[in-house]
N, C-alpha and C positions, 0 to 999 in steps of 0.2 A: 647306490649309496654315495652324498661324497667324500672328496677325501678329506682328507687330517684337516690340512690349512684352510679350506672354506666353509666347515666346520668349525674352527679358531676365530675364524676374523669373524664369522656372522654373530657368534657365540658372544664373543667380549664386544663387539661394536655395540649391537641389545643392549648389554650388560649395561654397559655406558649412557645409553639412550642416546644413540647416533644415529645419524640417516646415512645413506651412504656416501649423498654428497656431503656432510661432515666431513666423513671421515676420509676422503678425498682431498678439502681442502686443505686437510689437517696435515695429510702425509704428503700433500705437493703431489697428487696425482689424478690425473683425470677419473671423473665419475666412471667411463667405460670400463679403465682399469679396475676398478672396486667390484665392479658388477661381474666384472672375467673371473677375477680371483674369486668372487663368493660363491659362483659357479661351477668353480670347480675345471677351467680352461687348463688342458694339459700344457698348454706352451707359455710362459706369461717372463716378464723381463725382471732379471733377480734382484738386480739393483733394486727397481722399485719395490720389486715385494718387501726387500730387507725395509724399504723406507716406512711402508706403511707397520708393518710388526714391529718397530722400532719404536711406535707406539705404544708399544704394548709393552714394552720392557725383551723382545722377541725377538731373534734373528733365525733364517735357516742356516742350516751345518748337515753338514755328511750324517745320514744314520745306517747303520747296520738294515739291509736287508731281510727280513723274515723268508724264512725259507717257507715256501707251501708242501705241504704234507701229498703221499702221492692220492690220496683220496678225494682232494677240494678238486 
């Protein structure tokens, strides 16, 4: 499954009716980068991400962890 934020951006980019290079040119970031982040890339550069969710009215921030249960 993925996570949260490539879930988020593919989610509202749609919503919007954006392609990804839109939404790229929009946030000042290369296409490559758009297509990592909606992918779901575990390593990706925070700055930019802030850039592009910044669109969206969205920044990342610290969240509390969820603990897993000993059963999952």
């Amino acid at each position: 499954m993925k996570n949260t934020l490539s879930k988020f951006l593919k989610e509202k980019r749609k919503l919007l009716k954006m392609t990804q290079r839109d939404l790229a040119d929009r946030a000042g970031v290369g296409l490559r980068f758009i297509r990592d982040m909606e992918q779901g890339k575990k390593s990706l550069d925070m700055e930019k991400v802030n850039q592009v969710l910044a669109l969206f009215g969205h920044e990342m921030s610290p969240t509390p962890k969820q603990r897993r249960s000993e059963h999952e």
